[in-house]
N, C-alpha and C positions, 0 to 999 in steps of 0.2 A: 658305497661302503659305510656309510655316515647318516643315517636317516631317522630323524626327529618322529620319538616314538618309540622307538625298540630301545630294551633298557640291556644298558652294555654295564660289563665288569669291568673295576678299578684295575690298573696295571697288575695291582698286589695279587687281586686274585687270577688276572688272568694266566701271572705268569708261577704262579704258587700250586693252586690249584682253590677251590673253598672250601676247604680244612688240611689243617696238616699238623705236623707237629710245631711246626715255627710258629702258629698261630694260637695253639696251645698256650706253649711255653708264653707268649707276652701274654696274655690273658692270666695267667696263673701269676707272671712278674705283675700284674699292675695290679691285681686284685692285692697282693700282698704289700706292693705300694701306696694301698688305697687305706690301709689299714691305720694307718698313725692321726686318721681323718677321726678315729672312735679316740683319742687321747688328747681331747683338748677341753678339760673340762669346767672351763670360763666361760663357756657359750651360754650353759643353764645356773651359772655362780648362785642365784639368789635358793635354787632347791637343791644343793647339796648342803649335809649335815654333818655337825663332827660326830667326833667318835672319841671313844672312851679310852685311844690311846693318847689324846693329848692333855697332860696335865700344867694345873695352873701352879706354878713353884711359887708358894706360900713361907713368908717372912719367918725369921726363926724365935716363934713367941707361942708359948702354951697357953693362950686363951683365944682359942681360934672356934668356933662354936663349929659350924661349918662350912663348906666350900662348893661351889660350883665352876664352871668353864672360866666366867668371865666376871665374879668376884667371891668375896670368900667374907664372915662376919668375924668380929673381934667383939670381945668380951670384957668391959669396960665396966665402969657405973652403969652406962646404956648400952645397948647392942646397937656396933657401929657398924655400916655396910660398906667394904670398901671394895674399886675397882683392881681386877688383878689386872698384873704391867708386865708380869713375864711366865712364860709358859716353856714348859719341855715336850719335845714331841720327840717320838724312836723313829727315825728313816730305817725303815725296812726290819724292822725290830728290834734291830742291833747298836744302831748308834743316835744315843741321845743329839738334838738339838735344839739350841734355847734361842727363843721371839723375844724378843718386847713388842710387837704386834700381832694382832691375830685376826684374823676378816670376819669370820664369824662373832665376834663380839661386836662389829658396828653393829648401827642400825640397818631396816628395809629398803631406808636410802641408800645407801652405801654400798649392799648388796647387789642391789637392782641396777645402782650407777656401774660396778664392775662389770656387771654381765654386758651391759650397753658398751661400755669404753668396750669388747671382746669383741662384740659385734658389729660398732664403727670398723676396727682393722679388718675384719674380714668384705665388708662395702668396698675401700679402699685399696686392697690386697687383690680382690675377684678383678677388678677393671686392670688395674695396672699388670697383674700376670699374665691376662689375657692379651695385652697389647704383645708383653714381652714374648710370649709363645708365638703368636703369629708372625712375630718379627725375626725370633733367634730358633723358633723348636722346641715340640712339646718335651721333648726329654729333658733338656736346658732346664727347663720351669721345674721340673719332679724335683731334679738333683738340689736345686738351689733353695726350693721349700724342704726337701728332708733333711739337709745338713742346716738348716736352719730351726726349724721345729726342734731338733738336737739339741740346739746350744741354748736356745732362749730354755728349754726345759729346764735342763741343767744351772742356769743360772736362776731360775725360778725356784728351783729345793731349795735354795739356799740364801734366796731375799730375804731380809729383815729388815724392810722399810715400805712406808702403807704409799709413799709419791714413786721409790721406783718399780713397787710392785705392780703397780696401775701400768707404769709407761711399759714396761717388759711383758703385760697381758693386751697391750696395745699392738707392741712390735711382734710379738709374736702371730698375733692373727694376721696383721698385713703381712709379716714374709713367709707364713706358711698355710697361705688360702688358696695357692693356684691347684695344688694336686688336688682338690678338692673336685676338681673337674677335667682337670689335663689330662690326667688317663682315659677318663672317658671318650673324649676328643679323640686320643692316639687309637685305641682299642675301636673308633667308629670307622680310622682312615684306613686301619689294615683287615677288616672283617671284610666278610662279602655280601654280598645285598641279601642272600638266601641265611647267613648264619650273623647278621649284625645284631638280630634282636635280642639273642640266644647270649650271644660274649657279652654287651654291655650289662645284662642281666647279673651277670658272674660279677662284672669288675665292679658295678654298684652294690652289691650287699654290702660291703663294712660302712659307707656312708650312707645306705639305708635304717642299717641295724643303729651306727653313730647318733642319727635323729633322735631316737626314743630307747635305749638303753645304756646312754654314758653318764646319764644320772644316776642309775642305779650300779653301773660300773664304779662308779667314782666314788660312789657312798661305800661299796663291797670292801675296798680297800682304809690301810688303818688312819691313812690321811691324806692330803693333798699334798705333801711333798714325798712320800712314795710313790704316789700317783705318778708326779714329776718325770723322779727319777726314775723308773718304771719305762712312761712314753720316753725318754731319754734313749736309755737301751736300748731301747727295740728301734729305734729312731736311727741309731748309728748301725746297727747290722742290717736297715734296710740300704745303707749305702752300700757294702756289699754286691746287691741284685744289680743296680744299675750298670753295671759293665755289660750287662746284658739284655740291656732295655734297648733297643733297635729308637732310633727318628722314623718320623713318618714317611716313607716314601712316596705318601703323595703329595705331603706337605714341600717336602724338596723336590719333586721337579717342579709345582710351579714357584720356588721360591730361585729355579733357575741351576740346581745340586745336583745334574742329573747324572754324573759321575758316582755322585755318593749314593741316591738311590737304586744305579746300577750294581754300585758293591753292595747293599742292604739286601736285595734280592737277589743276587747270586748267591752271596751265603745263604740263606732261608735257603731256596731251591735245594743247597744239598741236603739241609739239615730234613727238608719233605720229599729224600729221595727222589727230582725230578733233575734230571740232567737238560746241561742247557752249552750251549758251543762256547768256547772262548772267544768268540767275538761277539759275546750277548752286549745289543743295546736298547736304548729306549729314546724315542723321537717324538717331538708333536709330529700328527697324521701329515698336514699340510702348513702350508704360511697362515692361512685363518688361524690353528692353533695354536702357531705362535704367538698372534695378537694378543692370545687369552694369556702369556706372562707377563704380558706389558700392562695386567690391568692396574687401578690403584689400590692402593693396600688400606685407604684410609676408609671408618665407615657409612661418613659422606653421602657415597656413593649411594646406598641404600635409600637414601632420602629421594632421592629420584624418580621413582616408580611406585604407583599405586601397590601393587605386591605386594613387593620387598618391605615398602613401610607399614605394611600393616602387618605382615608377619612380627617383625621387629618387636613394633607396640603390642601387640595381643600377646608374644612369649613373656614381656615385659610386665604388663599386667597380671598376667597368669600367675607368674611367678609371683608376686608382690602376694595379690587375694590368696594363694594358696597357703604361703606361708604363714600369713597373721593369723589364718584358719587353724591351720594346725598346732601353732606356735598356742594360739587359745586353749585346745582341745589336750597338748600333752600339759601345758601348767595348771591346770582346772584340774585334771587328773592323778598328778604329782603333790600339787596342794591340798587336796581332797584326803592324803595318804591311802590312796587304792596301788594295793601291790601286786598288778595283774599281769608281770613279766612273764610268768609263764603259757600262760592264757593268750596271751599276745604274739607270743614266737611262734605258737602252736597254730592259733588262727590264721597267722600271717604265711605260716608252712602249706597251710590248705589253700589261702588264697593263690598262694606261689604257684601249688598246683596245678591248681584249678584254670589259673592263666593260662600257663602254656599249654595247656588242651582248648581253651578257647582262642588262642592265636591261629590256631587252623580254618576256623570258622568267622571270627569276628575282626577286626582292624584294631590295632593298637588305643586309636584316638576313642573308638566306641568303647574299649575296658577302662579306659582312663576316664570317659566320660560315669560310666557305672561309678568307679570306687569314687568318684571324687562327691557325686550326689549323692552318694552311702552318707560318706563322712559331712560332707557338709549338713544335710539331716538329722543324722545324729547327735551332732555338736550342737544342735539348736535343739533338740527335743532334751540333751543333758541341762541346757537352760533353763528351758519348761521348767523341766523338773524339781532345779536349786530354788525358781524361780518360785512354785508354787507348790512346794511340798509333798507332790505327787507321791501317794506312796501304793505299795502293792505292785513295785514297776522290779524289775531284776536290772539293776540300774550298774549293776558291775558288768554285764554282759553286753550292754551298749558302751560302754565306755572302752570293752572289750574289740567287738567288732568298729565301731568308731578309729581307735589307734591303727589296728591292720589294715582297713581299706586308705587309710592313709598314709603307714607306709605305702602300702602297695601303687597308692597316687603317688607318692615322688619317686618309686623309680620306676615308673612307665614314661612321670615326664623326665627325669634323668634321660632314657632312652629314646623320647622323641624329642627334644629342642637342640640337641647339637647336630639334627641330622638335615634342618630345615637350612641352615647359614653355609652359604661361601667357603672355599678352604680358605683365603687368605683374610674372612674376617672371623671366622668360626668361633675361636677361641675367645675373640674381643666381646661378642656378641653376647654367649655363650657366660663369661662370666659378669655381661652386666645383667643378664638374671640371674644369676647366683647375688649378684649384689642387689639388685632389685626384691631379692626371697628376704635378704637381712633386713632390709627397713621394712617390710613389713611385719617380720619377726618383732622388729625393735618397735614401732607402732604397738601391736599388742602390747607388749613389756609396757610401753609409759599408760597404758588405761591402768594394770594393778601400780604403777608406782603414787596413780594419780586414785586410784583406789574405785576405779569406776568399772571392774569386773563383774560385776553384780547388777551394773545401771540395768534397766528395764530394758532401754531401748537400743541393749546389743544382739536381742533376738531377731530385733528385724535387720542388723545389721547383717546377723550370721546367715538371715536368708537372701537377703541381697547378695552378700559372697557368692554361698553357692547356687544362686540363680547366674551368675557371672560364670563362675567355674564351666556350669555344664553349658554355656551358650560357648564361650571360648574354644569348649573340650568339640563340640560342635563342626567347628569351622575350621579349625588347623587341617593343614592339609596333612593324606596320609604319607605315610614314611615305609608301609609296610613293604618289604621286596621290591623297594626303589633304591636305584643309585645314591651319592651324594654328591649335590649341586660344589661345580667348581668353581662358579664364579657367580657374580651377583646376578648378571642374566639369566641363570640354572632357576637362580629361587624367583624369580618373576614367572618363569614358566611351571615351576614346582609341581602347580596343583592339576594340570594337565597331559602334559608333555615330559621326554625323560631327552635329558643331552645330548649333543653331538659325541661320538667318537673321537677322544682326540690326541690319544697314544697310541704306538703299536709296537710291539717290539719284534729285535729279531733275534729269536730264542733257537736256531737249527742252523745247520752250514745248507737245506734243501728250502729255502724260502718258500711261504703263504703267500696268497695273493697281496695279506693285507702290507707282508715282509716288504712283498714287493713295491707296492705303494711307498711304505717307507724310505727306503731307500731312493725311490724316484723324486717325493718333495723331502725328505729330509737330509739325505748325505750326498745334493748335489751332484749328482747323476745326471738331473734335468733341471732348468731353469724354472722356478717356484712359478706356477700359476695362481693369483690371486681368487679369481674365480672357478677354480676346481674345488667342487666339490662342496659347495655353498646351495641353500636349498631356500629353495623360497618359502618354503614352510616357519623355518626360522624366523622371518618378515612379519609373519600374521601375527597381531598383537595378543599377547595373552588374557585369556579368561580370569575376570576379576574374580578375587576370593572376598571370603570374610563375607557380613550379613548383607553386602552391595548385592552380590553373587543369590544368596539365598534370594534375597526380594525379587530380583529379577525374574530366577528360575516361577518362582510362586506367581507373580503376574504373569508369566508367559505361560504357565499352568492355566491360570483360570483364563485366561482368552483363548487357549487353546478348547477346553470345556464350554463354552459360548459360543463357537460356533456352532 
């Protein structure tokens, strides 16, 4: 029943169908979930600008010559320059509120340190949500990041102090980094192998579009504590949805819930019109499958196998080189004041395109491999260009095509790195490359605080990148119309081989063969045989991946060719 090699459907789809309306509906909830990920807009602090609704409230004296944000002259014997100390701004047009500080008058220092302090929390945030997810459930993680993202909001309209305004752009990124990723997680556990690439697709654009247009969001608006209150709002009517965000049900039967994910999928079934018996259950196949809930939860385990640990590392890397890449490529672009938002949406629509017609023909990892050596080329030849005056080039239209194929790289790799890990380390794994993307983000950030955006010798860094990028994009194994690995043994065999069988349910009162099975090792019927159903295939050690794999294949090539 169970034969290493045939790739089998998760419980969800088997007993759902793959597509329905239940599967809609959470794809439509998480995408709108995912949306409060575009209202955090400390990540890029040092390139947002004010605006001309905040005014500096100048002393009550008629010889004021004139006035700017962040001081104003007096009209003396000399003309005195003084620092302004307090300022009015309108929340939402209507209600004045008065500073005695204002961030935009520090220095580049200051600036710069904000956006870092933004992005430490989110380093911190990615790993620790990720533990708590795999430990308590991804919906847990949403609810506890968007009632949180709420309140730090809201207490942020309304800071007037530069020490706690720092520490509440700190707490904030740590308690509200997990959704950043946990829907994608959820949305990978209830899709089906034929329609996974398609939903995580959906539920990444708002933290796709989030990358490269909540700087320009942010500026659009009359200041940053409308901003605020603004992501506030919308922050507390996404609590609302959540009564209707389903847990994983794969994540609960191996977290041992399998009551609950029996109730999670009976409802679904009606709401996909498929009728199922009142004695619907769900069992491991045999006693082997049970072993597979006794695994550990720690990620340890990983370390263990040639595989597994180079998976790990190479996502790890990936994520790090990618981000400093592009983290380069939108501040150069941003500083540069090129305002190419619409050019951008427009190109990035065509790329959008243009993908899902080549998902028919080409593998995930080969488009991610294109966009990423688009953009890493590009990013160096904008170098070039600063570097050496190049003119006669249409240098808005690279900067243009540069920004799209890189969105279009992060959510390809959105769509393939949570699909490589374990369910019960998925989420851990998973958001320490999100934390691993931040310190390379932050890396970038200290070259301009240290003012070495310009050094000469970042053009051979940017090709180094993307010589790493496309070797990396190379070697990942594919994902396309494969299961997801449930346990750390799955992703050791990954790049080969597809899982054992090791649920079955009984969804009829006229039992399946496989019904029947179930009911013989699962509800005690017959005395569990340890050795039913174990395959010696299982035993053959897996085929190394990563550039061991390549060299190998290549010499056995050319000996092959010699004879």
């Amino acid at each position: 029943m169970s034969i290493i090699g045939t790739i089998y459907e998760d419980v969800t789809t088997d007993v759902l169908g793959l597509m329905g309306t239940w599967q809609w509906l959470v794809t439509v909830l998480l995408t709108v979930l995912m949306m409060p990920a575009m209202l955090n807009q400390y990540e890029d602090m040092f390139l947002l600008k004010p605006t001309n609704d905040i005014k500096c409230e100048l002393p009550e004296i008629h010889d004021i010559a004139n006035s700017s944000l962040c001081s104003f002259s007096i009209l003396n014997n000399i003309t005195e320059e003084v620092k302004c100390h307090k300022w009015r701004i309108k929340l939402l047009g209507l209600i004045w509120l008065k500073k005695s500080w204002l961030i935009f008058c520090d220095d580049k220092f200051k600036l710069l340190s904000t956006t870092i302090i933004c992005r430490l929390g989110f380093v911190f945030g990615c790993v620790i949500f990720g533990l708590i997810s795999d430990s308590f459930g991804r919906k847990r993680v949403i609810a506890v990041n968007i009632i949180a993202e709420s309140f730090f909001g809201l207490i942020l309209t309304f800071c007037d102090s530069e020490a706690w305004f720092h520490l509440l752009i700190f707490l904030r990124s740590l308690f509200a980094s997990g959704y950043f990723y946990t829907g994608i997680v959820l949305i990978c556990e209830i899709a089906s192998n034929s329609w996974r690439t398609y939903l995580i697709m959906i539920v990444t654009l708002p933290r796709v579009f989030a990358i490269a247009y909540i700087v320009p969001l942010a500026n659009s608006l009359p200041n940053l504590e409308t901003f605020n209150f603004m992501a506030c709002v919308f922050c507390l009517v996404c609590i609302a949805p959540l009564r209707w965000l389903p847990e994983s049900p794969q994540w609960l039967l191996y977290s041992r819930k399998i009551f609950l994910a029996e109730k999670i999928l009976f409802k679904a079934a009606l709401k996909n019109k498929i009728k199922l018996c009142s004695d619907f259950k769900i069992r491991p196949v045999n006693h082997k499958a049970y072993n597979c809930l006794d695994e550990s939860r720690t990620c340890i385990s990983i370390l263990y196998t040639y595989n597994t640990r180079i998976i790990v590392v190479f996502s790890l890397i990936f994520w790090t080189v990618y981000n400093f890449l592009w983290s380069f490529l939108y501040v150069k672009t941003n500083s540069d004041g090129r305002m190419l938002y619409i050019e951008v949406l427009v190109f990035f629509g065509i790329l959008e395109c243009l993908t899902i017609i080549l998902l028919k023909k080409f593998k995930l990892k080969h488009i991610l491999l294109i966009n990423v050596t688009i953009m890493g080329t590009l990013t160096t030849g904008i170098l070039i260009y600063n570097r050496f005056q190049i003119k006669d080039t249409n240098i808005d239209f690279i900067h243009t095509a540069a920004l799209s194929t890189g969105m279009m790289g992060h959510a390809i790799l959105l769509n393939i790195t949570p699909r490589l890990f374990a369910i019960n380390v998925r989420a851990t794994i998973f958001g320490f490359c999100h934390s691993s993307g931040q310190l390379g983000t932050i890396m970038c950030y200290l070259l301009y605080l240290l003012d070495l955006d310009d050094h000469k010798s970042l053009i051979f860094v940017h090709i180094g990148a993307t010589f790493i990028l496309t070797a990396l994009s190379y070697v990942i194994p594919d994902v396309d119309g494969r299961e997801l690995p449930d346990i750390v043994e799955d992703m050791d065999y990954f790049s080969e081989l597809s899982k054992p069988l090791r649920w079955v349910t009984q969804k009829t009162n006229s039992p399946s063969q496989e019904e029947v099975e179930m009911r013989i090792y699962s509800f005690g019927s017959a005395v569990r045989n340890p050795s039913v159903n174990s395959h010696s295939a299982e035993s053959v050690p897996a085929r190394d991946i990563g550039f061991k794999n390549l060299w190998q294949s290549f010499i056995s090539s050319v000996r092959h060719r010699l004879r």
